[in-house]
C-alpha positions in Angstrom: 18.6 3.1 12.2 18.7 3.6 15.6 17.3 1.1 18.4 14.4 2.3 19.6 13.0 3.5 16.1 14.0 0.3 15.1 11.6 -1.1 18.1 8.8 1.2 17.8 8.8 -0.1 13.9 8.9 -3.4 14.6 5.5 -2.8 17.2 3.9 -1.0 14.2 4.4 -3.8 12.3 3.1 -6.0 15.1 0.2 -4.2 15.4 -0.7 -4.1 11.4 0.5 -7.6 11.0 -2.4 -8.6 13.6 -4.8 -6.3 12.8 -8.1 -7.8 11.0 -7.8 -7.2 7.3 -10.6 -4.8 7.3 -8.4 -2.7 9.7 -5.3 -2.9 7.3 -7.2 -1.8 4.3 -8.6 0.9 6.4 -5.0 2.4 7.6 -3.9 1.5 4.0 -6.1 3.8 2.6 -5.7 6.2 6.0 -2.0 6.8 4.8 -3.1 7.3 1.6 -5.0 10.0 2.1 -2.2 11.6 4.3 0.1 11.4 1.6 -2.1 12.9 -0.3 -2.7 15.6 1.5 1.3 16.3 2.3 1.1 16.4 -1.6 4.1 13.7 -1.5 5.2 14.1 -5.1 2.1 15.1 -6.7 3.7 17.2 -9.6 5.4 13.9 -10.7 2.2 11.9 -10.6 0.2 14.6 -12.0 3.0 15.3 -14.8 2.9 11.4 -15.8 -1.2 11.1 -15.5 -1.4 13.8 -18.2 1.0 11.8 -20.6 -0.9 8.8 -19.7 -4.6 10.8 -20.9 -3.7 13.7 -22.3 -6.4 16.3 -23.0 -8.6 18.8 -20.7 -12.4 18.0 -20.5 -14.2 17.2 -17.8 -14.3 13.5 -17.9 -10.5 13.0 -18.5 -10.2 15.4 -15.8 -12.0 13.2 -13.5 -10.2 10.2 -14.2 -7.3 12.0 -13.3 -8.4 12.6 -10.1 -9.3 9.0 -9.5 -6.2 7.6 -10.0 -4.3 10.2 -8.3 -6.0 8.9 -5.0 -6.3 5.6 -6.1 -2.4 5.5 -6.1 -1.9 7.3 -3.5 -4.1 4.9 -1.7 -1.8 1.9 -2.7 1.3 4.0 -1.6 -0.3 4.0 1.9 -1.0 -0.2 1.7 2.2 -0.7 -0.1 4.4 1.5 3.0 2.5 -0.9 5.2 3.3 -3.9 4.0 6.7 -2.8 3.4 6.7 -2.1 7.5 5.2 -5.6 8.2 8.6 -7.0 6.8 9.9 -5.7 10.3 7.1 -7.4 12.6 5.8 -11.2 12.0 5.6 -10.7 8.5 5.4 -14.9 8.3 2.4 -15.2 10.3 -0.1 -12.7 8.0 1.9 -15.1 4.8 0.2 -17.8 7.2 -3.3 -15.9 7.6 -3.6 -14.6 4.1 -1.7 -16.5 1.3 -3.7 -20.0 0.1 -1.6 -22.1 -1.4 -2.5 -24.4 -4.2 -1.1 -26.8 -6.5 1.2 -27.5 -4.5 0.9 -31.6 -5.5 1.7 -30.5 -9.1 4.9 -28.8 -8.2 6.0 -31.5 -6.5 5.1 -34.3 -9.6 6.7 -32.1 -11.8 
């Protein structure tokens, strides 16, 4: 990867990485829907929804379609948090992640 897309990245990141959560759910779901719309592998998703609830009426048809944009929809967050990796991926671990129990990992 070359420098400079390597840069630019790493300022996405930076930007996500700092971003309020209600902004990263909202670009999460923002690539999503572009995904969606590019129709990134849809036939494959589609196929495998089918096998997952096979049948045709309405109601099954539905569900379908929910899950087709609710995965796409966790494509876009996952891409995203794949990207932070490149920016200051440790502090959002530092904004986000509680940590708990800790005193009974270190008993044990």
């Amino acid at each position: 990867m070359g420098v400079i897309a390597r840069g630019l990245l790493g300022i996405l990141a930076a930007l996500y990485v700092l971003s309020p959560g209600f902004v990263r759910r909202g670009a999460g779901a923002a690539l999503g829907s572009l995904l969606k719309v590019l129709k990134l592998r849809e036939p494959v998703v589609l196929d495998n929804l089918s096998r997952f609830e096979p049948g045709e009426s309405v109601e099954i048809q539905e569900k379908r379609r929910r899950l087709l944009r609710d995965s796409y929809r966790h494509l876009g967050h996952l891409v995203l948090e794949v990207l932070a990796l490149l920016g200051p991926f440790r502090r959002l671990v530092h904004r986000t992640v509680e940590l708990k129990g800790l005193e009974n990992w270190k008993a044990a």
